[in-house]
N, C-alpha and C positions, 0 to 999 in steps of 0.2 A: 073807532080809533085803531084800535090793533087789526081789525080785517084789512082798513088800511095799510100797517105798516106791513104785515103779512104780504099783501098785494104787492108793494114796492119792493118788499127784497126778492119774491118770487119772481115780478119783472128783470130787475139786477140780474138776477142769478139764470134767468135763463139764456143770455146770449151765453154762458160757457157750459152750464148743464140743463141743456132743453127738457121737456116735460116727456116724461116716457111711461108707457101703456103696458104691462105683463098682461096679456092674455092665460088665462088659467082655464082648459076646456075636460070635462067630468062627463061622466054617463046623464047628469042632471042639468046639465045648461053647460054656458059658454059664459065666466065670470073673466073682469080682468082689475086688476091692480095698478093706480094709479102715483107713478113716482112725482112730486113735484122737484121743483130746482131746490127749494132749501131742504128737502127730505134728502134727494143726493148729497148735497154739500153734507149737509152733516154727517151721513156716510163716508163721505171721502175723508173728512176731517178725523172722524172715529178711527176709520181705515189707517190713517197716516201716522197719530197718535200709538196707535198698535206697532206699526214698523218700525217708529222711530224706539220706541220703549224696547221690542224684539233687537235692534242694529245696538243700544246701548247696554244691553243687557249682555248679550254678547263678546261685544268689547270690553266690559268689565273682567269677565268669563276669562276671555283670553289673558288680560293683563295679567290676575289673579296667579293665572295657569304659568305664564311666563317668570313673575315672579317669585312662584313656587320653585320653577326652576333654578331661576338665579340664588336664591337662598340655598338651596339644596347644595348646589357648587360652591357656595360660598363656604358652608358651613365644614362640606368636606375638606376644600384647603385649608382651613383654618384648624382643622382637626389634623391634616397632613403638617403644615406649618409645625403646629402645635409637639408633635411629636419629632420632627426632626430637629427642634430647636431645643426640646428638652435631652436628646442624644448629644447633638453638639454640643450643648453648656455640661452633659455630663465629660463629654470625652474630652472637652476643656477642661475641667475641672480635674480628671484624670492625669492629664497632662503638667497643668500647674501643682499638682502635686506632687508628680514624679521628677520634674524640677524643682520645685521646694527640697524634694527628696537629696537629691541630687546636689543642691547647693549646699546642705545640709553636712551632706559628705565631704564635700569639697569645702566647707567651712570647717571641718575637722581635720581634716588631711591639712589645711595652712596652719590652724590653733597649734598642732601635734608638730609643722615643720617652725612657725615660730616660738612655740618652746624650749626644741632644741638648740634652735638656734641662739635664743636665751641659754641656755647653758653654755652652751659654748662662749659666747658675750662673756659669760661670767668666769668660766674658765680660763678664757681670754687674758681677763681681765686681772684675774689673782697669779697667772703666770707672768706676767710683764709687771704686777709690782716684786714679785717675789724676783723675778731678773733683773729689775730697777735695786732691790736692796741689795743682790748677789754684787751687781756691778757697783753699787758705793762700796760693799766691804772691801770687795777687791780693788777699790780706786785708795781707799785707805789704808788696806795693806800694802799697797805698790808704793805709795807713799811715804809708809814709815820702811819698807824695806827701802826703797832707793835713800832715803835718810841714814839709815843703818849701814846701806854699803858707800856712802861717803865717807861715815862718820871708820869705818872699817877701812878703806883705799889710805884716807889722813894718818891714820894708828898705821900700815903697814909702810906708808912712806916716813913717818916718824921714826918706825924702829928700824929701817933701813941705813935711813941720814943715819941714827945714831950705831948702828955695826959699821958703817963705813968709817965713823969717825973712829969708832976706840981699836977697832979691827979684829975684835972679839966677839964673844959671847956667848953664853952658856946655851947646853942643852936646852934645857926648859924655855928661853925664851926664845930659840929656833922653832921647836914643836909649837908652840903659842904661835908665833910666826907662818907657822904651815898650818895650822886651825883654821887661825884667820881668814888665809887664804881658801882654804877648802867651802867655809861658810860662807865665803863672797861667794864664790863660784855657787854654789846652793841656791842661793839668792836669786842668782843671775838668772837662772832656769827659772826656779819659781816664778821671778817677773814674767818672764815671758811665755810662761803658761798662761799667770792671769791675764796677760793684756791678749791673748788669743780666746781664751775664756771672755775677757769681755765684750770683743771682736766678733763672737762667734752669738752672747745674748742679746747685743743691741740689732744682730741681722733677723734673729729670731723675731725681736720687738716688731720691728718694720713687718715682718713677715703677718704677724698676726695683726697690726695695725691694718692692715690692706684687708686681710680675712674679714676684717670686723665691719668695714666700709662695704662691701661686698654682698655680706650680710643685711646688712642696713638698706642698701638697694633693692634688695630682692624683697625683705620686708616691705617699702613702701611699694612695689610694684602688686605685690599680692591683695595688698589693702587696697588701692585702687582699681583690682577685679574685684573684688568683693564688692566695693560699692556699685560697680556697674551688675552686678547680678541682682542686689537688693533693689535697686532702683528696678530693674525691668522687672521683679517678681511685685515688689509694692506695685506697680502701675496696672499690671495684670491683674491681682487682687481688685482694686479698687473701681476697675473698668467692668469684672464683674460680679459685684459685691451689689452697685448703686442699682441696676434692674430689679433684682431681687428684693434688697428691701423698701425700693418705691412699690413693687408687685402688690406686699404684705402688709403696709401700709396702706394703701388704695382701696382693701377690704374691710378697713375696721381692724385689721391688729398689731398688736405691737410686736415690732422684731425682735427688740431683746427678751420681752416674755418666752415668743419662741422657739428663742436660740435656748434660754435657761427649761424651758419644759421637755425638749427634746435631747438634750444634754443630761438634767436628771434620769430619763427613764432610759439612756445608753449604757449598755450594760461597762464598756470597757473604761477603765478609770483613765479620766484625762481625755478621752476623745481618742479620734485615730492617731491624731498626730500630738507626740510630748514635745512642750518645752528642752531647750538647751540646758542641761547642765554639767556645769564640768569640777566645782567641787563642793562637796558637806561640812565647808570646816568654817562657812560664814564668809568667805573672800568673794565682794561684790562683782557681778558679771560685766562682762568690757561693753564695751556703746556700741561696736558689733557682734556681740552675743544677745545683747538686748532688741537690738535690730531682729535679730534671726527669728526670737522668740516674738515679737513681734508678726510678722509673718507668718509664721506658723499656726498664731491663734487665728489670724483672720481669715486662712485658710479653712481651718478646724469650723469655723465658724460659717464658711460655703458650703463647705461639708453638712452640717448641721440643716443647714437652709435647703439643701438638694434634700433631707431625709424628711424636716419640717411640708415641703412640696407636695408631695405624696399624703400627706397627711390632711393636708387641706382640699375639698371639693374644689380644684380648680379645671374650667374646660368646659364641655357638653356632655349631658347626660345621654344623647343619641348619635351615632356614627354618621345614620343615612339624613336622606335629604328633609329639614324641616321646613312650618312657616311661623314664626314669632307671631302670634296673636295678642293675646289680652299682658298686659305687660304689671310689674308689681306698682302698686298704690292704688287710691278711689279710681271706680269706675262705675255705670251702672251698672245695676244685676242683670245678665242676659235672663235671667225668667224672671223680669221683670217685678224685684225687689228692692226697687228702689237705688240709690247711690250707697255703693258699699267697700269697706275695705279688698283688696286681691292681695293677697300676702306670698304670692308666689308667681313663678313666667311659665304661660303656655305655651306649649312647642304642638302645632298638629302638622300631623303626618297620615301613614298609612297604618289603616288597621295593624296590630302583629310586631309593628317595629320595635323592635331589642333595644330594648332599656338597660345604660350599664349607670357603673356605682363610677363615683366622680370623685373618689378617694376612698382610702385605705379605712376601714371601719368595721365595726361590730352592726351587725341589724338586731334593733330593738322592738320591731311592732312587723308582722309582716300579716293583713287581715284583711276585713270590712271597715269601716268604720264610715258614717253617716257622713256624707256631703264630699267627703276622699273617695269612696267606692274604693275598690282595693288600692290597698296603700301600701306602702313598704318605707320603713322609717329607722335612717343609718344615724350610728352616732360614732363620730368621729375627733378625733384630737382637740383641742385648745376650747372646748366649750361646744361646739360645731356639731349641727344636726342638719340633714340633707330627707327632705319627705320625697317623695314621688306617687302621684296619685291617677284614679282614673286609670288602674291597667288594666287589660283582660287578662292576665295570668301574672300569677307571682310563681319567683321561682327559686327561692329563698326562704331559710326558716329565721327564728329570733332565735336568737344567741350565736346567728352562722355568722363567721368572717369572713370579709369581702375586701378583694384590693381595686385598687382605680383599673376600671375598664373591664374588672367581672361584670358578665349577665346578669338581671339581676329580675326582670321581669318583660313584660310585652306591653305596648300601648294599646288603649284601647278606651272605651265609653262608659265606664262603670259609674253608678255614683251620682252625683249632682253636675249631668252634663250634658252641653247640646248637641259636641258632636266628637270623634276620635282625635284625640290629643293629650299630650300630659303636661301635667299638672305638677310643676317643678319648683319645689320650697329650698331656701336654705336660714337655716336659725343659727344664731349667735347669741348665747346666753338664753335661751328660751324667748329669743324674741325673732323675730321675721326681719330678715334682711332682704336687698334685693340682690337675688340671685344673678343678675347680667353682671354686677361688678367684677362678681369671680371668675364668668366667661369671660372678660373683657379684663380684666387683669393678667390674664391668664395667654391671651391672645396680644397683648401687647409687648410680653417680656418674652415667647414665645415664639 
């Protein structure tokens, strides 16, 4: 049965692979070697299996290679990104301060001109009643004087009628006669003092009634600059306030934590920027004093967040070109250990590549250590510990301070590893977090 089925595919197969003879000829005979059709075929089949595996092998190869590059470029802009976006939100922030500053000023310089101008309001105000009383007295003296020189004109036309009648009379009552008259005439002037005297407070009145409108204008005009300076400084604040603390959030921390732990260890009382205040005697602050101070904290509070920045591993721990490989959670063990935790992101690259610190910190372990191979282990602000493992050089001691973007070590194969790459941790409270959030938090606000 099988010589049979042998016989049939050998016939099949030879109209495309005919039966072919090697001749093999030695100092001992003339041997030769018999090909049949399925002995070629499966040659050719083996053959083709081979090429096809060598063409996808290949194209793997390449892609691999390609991809290596596109990440490489990627990571640099993103590191380029990364840094001009952290200069701009600072020289904004520069900026918005320097106008807070500014408004600040100009918010004193209006307080200082509408206070004076309260005084004067009030000076205003006690001089036009004190003219208002001036001109009653003198409206009641003119009163009872013109009363008195009636009642005076009646007495000297009385003693007149009576000298014409009797066609006498004595001294004494001539000289009272010419008194009389003297004292009219006294009078007469006086009047007409005070009626120029009151002529001359009620133009006064007008005069300072106009000042005080005047006044009042210019007050509501200054307030309606203020409101439009607070309104575009609140809009600025707030446009880039919300980056920032979605950023800090997105990693696992709380903003207000820390805005308060970064604040505590600032040495200068109050922050860069103080509070409004303009008196210690308990007299409550105006609804644009409060505004002002308003502003100001939430400034103080960018501020804090730009210094908070730094403090956190946020970014890539490598400049040059990498490939993201083994990523943080289960996976199997590459030396084949089973399904196991990965509590950090592998980056491979080139032997040698320059490992920096990815914030501002103290190094706490810089060694050997089993399954790490050389390790270097930063501890940094708000709980926050950054490993790096798998280098061929460290190049840092423990207890050295390190800022974001010092050297810090070389990559390389040390340790429990298959091939050059590092081995990038970040912990939060002594626990393993995933390190791509904080590059990716980082590259979003960036």
């Amino acid at each position: 049965m099988l010589a049979r089925l042998a016989f049939r595919i050998n016939t099949q197969l030879e109209r495309v692979f005919p039966e072919q003879r090697l001749f093999l000829k030695s100092d001992y005979g003339t041997h030769f070697l018999r090909l049949r059709p399925a002995t070629q075929a499966l040659i050719s089949v083996i053959t083709g299996l081979g090429l096809a595996w060598t063409i996808v092998a290949t194209a793997i190869l390449m892609m691999e290679t390609i991809g290596a590059g596109s990440a490489r470029d990627q990571s640099l802009r993103q590191s380029q990104v990364f840094e001009r976006r952290l200069g701009e939100l600072s020289a904004d922030r520069d900026l918005r301060l320097q106008e807070a500053t500014q408004a600040q000023e100009r918010f004193s310089e209006a307080l200082e001109q509408v206070s004076e101008m309260q005084e004067m309001l009030l000076a205003s105000e006690d001089r036009r009643r004190e003219l208002e009383t001036g001109i009653e007295v003198i409206q009641n003296t003119l009163r009872r004087t013109i009363k008195e020189r009636d009642e005076a004109r009646a007495e000297i036309a009385r003693l007149t009628l009576a000298l014409d009648q009797h066609g006498e009379g004595t001294a004494t009552e001539m000289g009272r006669v010419h008194d009389t008259a003297a004292t009219l005439e006294f009078l007469t002037g006086a009047l007409a003092d005070t009626a120029r005297e009151r002529d001359a407070g009620a133009a006064e009145t007008a005069a300072v009634r106009d000042e005080m409108l005047a006044l009042q204008d210019a007050i509501r005009a200054d307030k309606a600059r203020n409101d439009a300076i607070f309104a575009k400084l609140e809009e600025a604040v707030t446009v880039s306030m919300e980056p920032l603390d979605k950023m800090f959030r997105s990693v696992g921390l709380d903003p207000d934590d820390l805005i308060a732990s970064v604040r505590k260890g600032y040495s200068g009382q109050g922050g860069p920027l103080s509070p409004i205040t303009v008196s210690t005697s308990g007299v409550p602050l105006s609804a644009e004093e409060q505004r002002a101070n308003a502003i100001l904290k939430e400034l103080d509070e960018m501020n804090l967040y730009r210094m908070a920045a730094f403090k956190v591993p946020l970014g890539m721990p490598v400049k040059s070109a990498v490939r993201f490989t083994s990523g943080f959670g289960g996976r199997n063990d590459p030396l084949g250990r089973g399904y196991r935790q990965h509590e950090g992101q592998d980056l491979a690259g080139d032997y040698g590549t320059a490992i920096y610190a990815t914030a501002d910190g103290v190094v706490t372990y810089a060694g050997w250590e089993n399954g790490y191979g050389r390790l270097i282990k930063v501890k940094h602000a708000f709980g926050i510990e950054t490993r790096y493992a798998h280098l061929s050089q460290i190049r840092v001691e423990v207890g050295q301070r390190v800022s974001r973007g010092d050297k810090i070590g070389d990559m390389g194969n040390s340790g429990r590893s298959t091939g050059t790459h590092l081995h990038y941790e970040v912990r939060l409270g002594g626990s393993a977090v995933n390190p791509l959030k904080f590059i990716k938090a980082a590259s979003n606000v960036f």
